[in-house]
C-alpha positions in Angstrom: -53.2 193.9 -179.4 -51.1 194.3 -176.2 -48.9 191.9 -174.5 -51.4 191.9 -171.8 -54.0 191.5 -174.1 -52.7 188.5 -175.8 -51.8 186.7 -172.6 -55.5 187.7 -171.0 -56.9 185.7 -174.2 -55.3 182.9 -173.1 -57.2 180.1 -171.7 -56.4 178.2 -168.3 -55.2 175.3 -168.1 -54.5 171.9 -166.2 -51.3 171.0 -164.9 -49.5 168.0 -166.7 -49.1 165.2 -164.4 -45.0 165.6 -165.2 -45.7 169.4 -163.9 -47.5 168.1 -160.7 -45.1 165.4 -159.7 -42.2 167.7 -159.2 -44.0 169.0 -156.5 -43.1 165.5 -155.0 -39.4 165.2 -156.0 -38.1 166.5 -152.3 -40.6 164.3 -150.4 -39.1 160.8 -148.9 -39.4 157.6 -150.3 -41.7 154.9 -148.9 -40.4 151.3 -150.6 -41.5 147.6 -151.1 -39.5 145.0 -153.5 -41.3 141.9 -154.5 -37.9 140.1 -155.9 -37.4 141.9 -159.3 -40.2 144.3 -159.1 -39.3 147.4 -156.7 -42.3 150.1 -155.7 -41.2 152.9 -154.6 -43.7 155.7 -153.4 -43.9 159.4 -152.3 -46.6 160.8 -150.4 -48.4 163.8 -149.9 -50.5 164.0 -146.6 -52.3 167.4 -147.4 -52.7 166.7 -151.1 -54.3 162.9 -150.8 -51.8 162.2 -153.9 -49.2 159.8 -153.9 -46.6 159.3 -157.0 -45.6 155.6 -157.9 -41.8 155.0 -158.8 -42.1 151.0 -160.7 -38.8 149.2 -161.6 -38.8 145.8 -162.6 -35.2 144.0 -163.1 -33.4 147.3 -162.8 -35.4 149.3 -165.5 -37.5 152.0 -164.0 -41.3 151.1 -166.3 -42.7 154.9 -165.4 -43.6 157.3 -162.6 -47.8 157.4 -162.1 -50.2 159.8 -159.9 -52.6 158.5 -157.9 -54.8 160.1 -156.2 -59.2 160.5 -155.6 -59.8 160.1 -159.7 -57.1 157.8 -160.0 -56.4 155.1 -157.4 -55.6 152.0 -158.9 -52.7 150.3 -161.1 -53.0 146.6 -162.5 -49.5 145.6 -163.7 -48.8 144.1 -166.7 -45.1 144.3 -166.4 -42.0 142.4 -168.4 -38.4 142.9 -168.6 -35.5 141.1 -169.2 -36.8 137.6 -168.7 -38.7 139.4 -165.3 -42.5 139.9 -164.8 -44.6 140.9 -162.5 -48.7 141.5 -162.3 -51.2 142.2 -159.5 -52.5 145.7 -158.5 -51.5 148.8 -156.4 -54.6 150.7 -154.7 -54.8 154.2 -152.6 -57.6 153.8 -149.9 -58.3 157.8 -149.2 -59.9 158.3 -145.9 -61.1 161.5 -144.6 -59.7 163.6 -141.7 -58.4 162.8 -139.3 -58.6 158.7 -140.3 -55.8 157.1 -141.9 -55.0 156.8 -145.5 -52.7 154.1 -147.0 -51.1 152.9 -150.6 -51.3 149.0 -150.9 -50.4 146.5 -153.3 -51.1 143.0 -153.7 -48.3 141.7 -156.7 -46.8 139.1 -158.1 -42.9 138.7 -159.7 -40.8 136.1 -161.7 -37.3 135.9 -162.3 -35.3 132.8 -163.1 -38.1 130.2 -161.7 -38.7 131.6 -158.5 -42.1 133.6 -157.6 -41.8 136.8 -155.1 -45.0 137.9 -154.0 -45.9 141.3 -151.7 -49.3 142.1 -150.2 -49.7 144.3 -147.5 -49.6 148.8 -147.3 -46.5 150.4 -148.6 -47.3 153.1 -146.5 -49.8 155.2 -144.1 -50.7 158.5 -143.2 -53.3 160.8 -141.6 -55.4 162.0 -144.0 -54.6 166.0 -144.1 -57.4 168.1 -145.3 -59.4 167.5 -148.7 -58.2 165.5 -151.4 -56.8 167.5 -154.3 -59.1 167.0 -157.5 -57.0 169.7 -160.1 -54.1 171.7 -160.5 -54.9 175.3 -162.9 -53.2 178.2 -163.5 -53.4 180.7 -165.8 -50.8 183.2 -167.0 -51.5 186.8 -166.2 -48.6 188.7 -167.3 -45.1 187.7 -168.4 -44.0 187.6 -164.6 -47.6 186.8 -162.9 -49.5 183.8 -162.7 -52.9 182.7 -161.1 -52.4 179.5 -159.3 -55.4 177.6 -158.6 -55.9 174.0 -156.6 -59.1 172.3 -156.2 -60.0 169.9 -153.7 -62.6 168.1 -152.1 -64.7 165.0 -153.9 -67.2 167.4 -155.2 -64.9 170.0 -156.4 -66.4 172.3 -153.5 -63.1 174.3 -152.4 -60.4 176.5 -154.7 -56.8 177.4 -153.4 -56.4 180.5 -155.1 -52.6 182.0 -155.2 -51.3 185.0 -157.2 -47.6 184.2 -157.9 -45.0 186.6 -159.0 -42.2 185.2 -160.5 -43.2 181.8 -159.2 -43.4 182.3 -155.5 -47.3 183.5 -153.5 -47.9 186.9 -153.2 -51.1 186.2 -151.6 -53.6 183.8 -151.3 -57.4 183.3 -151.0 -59.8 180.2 -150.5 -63.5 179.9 -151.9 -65.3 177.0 -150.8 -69.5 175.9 -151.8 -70.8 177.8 -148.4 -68.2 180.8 -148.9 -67.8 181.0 -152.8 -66.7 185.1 -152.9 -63.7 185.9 -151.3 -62.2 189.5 -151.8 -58.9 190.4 -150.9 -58.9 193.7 -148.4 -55.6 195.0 -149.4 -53.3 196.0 -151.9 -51.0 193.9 -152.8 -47.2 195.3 -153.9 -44.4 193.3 -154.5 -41.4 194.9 -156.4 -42.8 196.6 -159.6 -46.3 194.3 -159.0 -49.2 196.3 -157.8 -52.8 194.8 -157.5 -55.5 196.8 -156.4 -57.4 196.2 -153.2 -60.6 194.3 -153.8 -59.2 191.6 -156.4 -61.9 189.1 -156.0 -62.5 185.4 -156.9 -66.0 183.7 -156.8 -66.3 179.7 -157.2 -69.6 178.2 -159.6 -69.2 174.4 -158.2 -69.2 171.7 -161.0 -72.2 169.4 -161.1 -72.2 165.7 -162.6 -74.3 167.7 -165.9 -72.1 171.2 -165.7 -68.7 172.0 -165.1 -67.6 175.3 -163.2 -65.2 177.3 -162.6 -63.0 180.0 -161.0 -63.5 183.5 -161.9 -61.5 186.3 -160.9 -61.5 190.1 -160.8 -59.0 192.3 -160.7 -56.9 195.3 -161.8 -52.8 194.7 -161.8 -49.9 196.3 -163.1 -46.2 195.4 -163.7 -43.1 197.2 -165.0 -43.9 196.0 -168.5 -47.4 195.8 -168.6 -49.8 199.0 -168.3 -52.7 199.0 -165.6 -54.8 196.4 -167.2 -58.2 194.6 -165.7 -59.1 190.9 -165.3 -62.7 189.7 -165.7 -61.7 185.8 -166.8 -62.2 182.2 -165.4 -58.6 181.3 -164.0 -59.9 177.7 -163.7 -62.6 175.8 -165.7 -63.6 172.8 -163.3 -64.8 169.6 -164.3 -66.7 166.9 -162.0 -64.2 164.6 -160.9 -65.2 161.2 -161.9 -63.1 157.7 -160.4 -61.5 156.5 -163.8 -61.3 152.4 -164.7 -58.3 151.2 -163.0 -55.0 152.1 -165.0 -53.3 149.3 -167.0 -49.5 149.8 -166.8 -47.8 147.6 -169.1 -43.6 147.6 -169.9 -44.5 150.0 -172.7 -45.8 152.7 -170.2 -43.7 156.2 -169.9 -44.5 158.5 -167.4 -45.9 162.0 -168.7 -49.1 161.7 -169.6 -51.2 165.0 -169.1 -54.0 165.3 -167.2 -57.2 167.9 -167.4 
């Protein structure tokens, strides 16, 4: 079996959360302190995700995502004679109406009670809310990077990426689900033939779907060699049960 070969049999798969909150580690800090307890959070307008930053009495409890299948935290928090409790909630709002993080908690430290409630910071909603973060490794050097968005999983960013940047780009929504690039696309010893194509099967709540791309590509290490494969297998996105963060939470959890 061929290096292509073997990477083709791959499967695609979901971005961990650590993997999709370094997108967020250049973005600015929105902060509220409630005594001990400091919140600290960093937004992304065209996402509809935020990442919350919790310290309580100078240890730093985790880093969580929020975002349309995740919006709430309920603290549970304790550290060094400090706790805090209460609950942090994303509103999402749709284009072009504001969206906005908020929390409503409650800290002790050293008989005195701090309480905060009120928005720990706004924005206008920026396109549709990201549902799933999917890519799939092509070649040693090429990837296929695919976000999905919208509450019903109804539109797929599609990117090749060689070498970690775009090469080019595509979008399938529910109305428009085929897209075909016109081109060829040639970027150093890359070469992907004109008419790569992606076509989008929507989830439903009974069915997941997917992302499935065509193509023929060919690198400096890797012979002309065809893809007929899903680059994304697409669930419904379902709301979860508010998230319990306690003082034994760690940030890393993986998401599908």
């Amino acid at each position: 079996m061929t290096q292509a070969e073997q990477l083709l049999n791959g499967r695609p798969r979901a971005l961990s959360t650590d993997e999709v909150i370094e997108f967020f580690n250049a973005l600015p800090p929105h902060q509220a302190t409630s005594g001990p307890l400091t919140i600290e959070a960093k937004v992304s307008p065209g996402m509809g995700q935020v990442v919350v930053k919790l310290a309580l009495a100078g240890r730093e409890i985790g880093r969580h995502l929020l975002g349309y299948t995740e919006q709430v935290l309920i603290l549970n928090l304790a550290n060094n004679g400090a706790t805090a409790t209460g609950k942090i909630k994303l509103e999402l709002r749709a284009a072009p109406h504001f969206s906005s993080l908020g929390a409503d908690v409650s800290a002790k430290q050293s008989g005195q009670t701090f309480c905060f409630k009120g928005d720990i910071a706004s924005w206008q909603a920026n396109g549709l809310p990201v549902v799933g973060h999917y890519v799939t490794q092509l070649d040693a050097t090429l990837t296929a990077s695919t976000t999905v968005r919208g509450v019903s999983a109804n539109t797929a960013n599609f990117e090749f990426r060689s070498l970690g940047d775009a090469v080019a780009a595509m979008t399938a929504t529910q109305l428009a689900p085929v897209q075909v690039y016109p081109d060829e696309i040639s970027v150093g010893d890359l070469h992907i033939c004109k008419g790569a194509k992606i076509t989008l099967a929507v989830p439903t709540e009974i069915g997941p779907g997917m992302l499935f791309l065509q193509c023929f590509f060919k690198t400096a290490t890797t012979p002309e060699t065809q893809v007929s494969a899903s680059v994304a297998n697409i669930a419904w996105p379902q709301v979860a049960t508010p998230k319990m963060v306690s003082d034994e939470a760690r940030e890393g959890d993986p998401h599908d």
